[in-house]
N, CA and C of each residue as an Amber inpcrd file, in Angstrom:
protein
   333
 101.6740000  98.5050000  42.4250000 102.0610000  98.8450000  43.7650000
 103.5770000  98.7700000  43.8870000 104.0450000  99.7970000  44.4890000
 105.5870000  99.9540000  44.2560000 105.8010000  99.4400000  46.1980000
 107.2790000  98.5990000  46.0410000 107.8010000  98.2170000  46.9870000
 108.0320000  98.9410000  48.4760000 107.9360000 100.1370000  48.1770000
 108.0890000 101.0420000  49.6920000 106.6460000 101.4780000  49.9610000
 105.3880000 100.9980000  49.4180000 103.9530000 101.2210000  49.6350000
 103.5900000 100.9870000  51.2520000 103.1210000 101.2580000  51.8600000
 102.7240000 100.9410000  53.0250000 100.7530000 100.5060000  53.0260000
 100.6210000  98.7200000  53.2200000  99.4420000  98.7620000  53.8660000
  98.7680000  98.7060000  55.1940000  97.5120000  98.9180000  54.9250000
  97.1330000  98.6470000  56.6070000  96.0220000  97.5760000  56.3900000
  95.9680000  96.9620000  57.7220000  95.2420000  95.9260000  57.4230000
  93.7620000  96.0370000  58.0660000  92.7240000  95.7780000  57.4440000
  91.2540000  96.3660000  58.0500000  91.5900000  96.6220000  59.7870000
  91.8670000  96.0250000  60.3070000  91.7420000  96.5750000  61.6790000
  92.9650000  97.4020000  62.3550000  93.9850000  97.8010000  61.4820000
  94.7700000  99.0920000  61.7000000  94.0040000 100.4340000  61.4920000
  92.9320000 100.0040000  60.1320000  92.2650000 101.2990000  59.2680000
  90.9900000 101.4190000  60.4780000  90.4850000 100.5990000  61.0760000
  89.4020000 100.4630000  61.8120000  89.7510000 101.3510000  63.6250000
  91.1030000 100.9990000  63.7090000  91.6190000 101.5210000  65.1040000
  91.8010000 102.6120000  64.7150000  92.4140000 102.8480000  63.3760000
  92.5200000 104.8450000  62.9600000  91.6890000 105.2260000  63.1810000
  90.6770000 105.1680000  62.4620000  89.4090000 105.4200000  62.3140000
  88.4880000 105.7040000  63.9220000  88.3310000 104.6440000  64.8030000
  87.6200000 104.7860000  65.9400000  88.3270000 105.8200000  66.3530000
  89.6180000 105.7690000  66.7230000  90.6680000 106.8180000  67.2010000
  90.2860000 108.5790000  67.0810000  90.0690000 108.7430000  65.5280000
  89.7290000 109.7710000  64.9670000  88.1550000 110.2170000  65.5370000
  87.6370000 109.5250000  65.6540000  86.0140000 109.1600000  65.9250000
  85.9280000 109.9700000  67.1700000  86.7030000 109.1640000  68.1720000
  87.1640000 109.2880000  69.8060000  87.0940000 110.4590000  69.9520000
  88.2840000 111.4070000  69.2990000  89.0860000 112.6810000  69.1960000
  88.2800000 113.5570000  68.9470000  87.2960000 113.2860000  68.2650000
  86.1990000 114.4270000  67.5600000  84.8700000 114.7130000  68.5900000
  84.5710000 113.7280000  68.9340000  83.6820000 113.2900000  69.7300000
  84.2500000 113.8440000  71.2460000  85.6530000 114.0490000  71.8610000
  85.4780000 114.7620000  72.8740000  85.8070000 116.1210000  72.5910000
  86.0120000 116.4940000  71.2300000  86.4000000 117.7870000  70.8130000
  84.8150000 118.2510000  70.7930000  83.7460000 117.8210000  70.6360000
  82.6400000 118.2610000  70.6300000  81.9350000 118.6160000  71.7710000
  82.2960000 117.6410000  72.9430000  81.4590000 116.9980000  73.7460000
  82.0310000 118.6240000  74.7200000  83.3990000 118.8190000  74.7760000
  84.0310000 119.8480000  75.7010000  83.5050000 121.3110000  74.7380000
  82.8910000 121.6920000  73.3130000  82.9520000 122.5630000  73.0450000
  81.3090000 122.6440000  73.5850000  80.4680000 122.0280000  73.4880000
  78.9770000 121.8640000  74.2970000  79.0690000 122.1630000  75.3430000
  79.9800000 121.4160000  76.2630000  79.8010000 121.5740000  77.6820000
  80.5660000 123.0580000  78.1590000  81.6270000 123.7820000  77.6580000
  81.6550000 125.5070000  77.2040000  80.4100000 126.1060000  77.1470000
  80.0010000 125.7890000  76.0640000  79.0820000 126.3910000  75.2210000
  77.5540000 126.4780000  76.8760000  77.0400000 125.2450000  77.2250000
  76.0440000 125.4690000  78.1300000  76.7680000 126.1670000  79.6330000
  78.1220000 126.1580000  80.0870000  78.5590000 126.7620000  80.7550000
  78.0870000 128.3910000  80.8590000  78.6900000 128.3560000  79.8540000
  78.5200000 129.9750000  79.4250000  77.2920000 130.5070000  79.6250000
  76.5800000 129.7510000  79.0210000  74.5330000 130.0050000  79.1570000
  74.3310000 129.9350000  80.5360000  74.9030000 128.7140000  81.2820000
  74.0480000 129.1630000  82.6890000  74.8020000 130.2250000  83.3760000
  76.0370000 130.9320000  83.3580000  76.9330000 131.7000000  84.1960000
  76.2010000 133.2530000  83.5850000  75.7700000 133.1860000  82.2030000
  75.2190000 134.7030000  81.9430000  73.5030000 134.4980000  82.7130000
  72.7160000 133.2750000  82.4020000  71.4820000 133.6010000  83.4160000
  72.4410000 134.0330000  85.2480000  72.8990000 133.2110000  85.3940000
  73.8390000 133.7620000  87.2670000  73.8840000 134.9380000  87.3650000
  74.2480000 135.4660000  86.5330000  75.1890000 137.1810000  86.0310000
  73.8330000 137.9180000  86.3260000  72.9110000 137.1450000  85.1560000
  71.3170000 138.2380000  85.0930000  70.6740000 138.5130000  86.4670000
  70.8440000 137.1790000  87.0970000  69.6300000 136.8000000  87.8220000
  70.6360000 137.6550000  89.3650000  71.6890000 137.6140000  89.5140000
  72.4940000 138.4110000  90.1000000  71.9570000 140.1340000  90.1070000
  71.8210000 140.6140000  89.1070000  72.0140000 142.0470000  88.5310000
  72.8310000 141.9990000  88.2170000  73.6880000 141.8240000  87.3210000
  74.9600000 141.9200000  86.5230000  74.4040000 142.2450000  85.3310000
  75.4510000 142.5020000  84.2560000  75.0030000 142.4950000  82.6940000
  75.7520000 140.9850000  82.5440000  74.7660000 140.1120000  81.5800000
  75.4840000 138.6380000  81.3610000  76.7190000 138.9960000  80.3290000
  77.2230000 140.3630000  79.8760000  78.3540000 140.4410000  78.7890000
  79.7290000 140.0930000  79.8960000  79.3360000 140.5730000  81.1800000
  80.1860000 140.2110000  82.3220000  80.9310000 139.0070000  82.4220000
  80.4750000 137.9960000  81.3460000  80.2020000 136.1140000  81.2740000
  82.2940000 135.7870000  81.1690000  82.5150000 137.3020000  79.8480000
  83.7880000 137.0660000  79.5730000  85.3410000 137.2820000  80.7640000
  84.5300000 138.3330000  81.7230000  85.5500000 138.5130000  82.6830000
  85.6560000 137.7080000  83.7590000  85.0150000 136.3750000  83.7660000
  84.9780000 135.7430000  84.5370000  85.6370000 133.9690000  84.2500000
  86.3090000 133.6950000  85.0490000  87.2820000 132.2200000  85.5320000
  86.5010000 131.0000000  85.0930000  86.3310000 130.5530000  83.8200000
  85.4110000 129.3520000  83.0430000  85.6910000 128.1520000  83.0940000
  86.8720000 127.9240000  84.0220000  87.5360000 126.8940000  84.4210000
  86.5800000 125.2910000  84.2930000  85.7620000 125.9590000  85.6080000
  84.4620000 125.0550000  85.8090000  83.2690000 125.5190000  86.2170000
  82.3450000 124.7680000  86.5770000  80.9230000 125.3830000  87.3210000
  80.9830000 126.0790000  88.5060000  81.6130000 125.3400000  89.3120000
  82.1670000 125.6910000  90.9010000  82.6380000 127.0910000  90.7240000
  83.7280000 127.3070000  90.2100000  84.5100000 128.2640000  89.4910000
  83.6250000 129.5690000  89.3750000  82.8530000 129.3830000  88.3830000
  82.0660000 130.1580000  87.8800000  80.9410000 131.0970000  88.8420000
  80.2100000 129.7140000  89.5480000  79.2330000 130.3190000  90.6270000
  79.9450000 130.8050000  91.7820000  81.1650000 130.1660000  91.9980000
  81.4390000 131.3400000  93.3650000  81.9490000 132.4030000  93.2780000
  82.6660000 132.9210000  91.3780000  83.0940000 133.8640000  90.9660000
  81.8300000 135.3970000  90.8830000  80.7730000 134.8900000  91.0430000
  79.6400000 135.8240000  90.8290000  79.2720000 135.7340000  92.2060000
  79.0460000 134.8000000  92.7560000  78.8650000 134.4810000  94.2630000
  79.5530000 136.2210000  95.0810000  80.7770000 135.9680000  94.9470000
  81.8000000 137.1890000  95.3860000  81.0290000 138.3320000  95.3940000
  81.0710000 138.5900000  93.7260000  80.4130000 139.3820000  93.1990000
  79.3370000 140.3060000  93.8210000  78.2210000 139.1460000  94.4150000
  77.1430000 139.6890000  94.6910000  77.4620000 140.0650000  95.9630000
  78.3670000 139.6370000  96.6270000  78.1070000 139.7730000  98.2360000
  79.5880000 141.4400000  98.0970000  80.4060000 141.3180000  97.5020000
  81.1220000 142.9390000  96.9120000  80.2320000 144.0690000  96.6760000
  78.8660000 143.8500000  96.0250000  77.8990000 144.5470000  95.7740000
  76.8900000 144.8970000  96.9860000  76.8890000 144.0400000  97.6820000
  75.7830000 144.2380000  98.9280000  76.4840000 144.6770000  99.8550000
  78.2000000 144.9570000  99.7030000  78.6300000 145.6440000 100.7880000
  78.6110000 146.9240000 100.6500000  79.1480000 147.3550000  99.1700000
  79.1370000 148.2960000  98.0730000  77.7230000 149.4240000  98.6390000
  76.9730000 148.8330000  99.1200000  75.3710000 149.4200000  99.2620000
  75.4400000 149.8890000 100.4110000  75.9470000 149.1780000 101.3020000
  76.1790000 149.7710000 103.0370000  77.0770000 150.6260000 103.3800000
  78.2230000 150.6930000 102.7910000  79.6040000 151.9790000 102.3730000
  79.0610000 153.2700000 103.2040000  79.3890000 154.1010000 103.7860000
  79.3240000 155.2060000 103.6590000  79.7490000 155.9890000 102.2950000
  78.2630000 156.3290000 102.2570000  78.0990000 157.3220000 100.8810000
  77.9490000 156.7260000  99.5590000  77.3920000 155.7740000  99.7800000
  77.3910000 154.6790000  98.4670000  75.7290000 155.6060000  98.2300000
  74.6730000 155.5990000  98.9780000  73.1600000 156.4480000  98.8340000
  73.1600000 157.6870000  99.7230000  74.4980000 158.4080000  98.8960000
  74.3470000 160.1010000  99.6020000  73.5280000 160.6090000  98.2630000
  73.2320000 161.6460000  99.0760000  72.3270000 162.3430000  98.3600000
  72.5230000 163.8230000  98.8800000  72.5680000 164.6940000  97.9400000
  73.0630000 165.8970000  98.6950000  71.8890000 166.9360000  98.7110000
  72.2540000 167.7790000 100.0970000  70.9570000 168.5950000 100.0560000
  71.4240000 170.1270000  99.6650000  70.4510000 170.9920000  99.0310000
  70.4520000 172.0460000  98.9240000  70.7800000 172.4290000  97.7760000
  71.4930000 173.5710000  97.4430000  71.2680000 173.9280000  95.9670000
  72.3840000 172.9760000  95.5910000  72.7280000 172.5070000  94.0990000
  72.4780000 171.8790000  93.7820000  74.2150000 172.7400000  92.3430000
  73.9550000 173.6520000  92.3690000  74.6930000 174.6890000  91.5570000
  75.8190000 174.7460000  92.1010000  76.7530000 174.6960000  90.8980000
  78.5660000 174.9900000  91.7000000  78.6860000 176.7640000  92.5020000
  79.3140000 176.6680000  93.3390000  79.4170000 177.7170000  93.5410000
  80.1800000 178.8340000  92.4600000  79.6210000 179.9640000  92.8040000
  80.1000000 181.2260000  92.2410000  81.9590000 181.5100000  92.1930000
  82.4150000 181.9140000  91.1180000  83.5250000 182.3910000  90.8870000
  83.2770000 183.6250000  90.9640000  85.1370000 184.0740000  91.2890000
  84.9000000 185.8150000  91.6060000  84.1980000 186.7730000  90.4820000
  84.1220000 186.3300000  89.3480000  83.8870000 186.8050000  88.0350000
  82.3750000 186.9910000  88.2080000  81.9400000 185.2060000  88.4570000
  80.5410000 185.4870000  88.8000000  79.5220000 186.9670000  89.4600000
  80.9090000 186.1560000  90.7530000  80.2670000 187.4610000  91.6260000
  80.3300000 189.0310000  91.3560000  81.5280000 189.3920000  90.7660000
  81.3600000 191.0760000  90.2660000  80.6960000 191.2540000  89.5420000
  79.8180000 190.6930000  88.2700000  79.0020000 190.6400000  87.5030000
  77.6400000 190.9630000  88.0890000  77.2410000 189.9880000  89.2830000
  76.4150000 190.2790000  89.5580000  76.1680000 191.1470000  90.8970000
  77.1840000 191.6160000  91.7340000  77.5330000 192.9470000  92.2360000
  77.2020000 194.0730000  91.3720000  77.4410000 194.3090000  90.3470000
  77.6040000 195.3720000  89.1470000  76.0590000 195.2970000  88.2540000
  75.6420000 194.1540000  89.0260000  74.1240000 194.0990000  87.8620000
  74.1660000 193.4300000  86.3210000  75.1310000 193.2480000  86.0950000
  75.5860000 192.4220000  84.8490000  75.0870000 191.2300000  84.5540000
  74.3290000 190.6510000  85.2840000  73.2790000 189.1900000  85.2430000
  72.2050000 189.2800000  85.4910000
């Protein structure tokens, strides 16, 4: 053992150690609690009518976050429905009208 060696003494190696432990353990705990976020905000999305791929354009901050971000959503959509002309439906034929071309063609019998 050479003179500039550095030891640690069991309970320096033991505080590293828990430390490291600690660190991993909320690195997990926050990638889970993401992870089921995500799962319940795409059922929200579904159960909404949304497509749950929608999951990514939305504020993941938190739960709160999340549900009143679709919350919006749905009530943007139910206005979306009452709009004038959101369920027009048009009557009658159905065909663009005739160009002049059209029409001499079939003036002339050509159609």
């Amino acid at each position: 053992m050479s003179e500039n060696e550095k030891t640690f003494t069991q309970e320096e190696v033991n505080n590293i150690v828990s430390k490291r432990i600690k660190e991993e353990r909320d690195k997990l705990e926050k990638e889970f609690a993401a992870k089921d976020l995500e799962k319940e905000a795409r059922a929200a999305l579904e159960k909404a009518g949304f497509s749950p791929d929608l999951v990514s354009a939305l504020n993941m901050t938190d739960r709160d976050t999340v549900m009143k971000n679709i919350e919006l959503m749905s009530q943007g959509r139910a206005q979306d429905k009452t709009a004038p002309g959101v369920n027009y439906e048009p009557k009658g034929n159905m065909e663009p009208p005739d160009s002049e071309a059209d029409k001499i063609r079939r003036a002339m019998g050509l159609t």
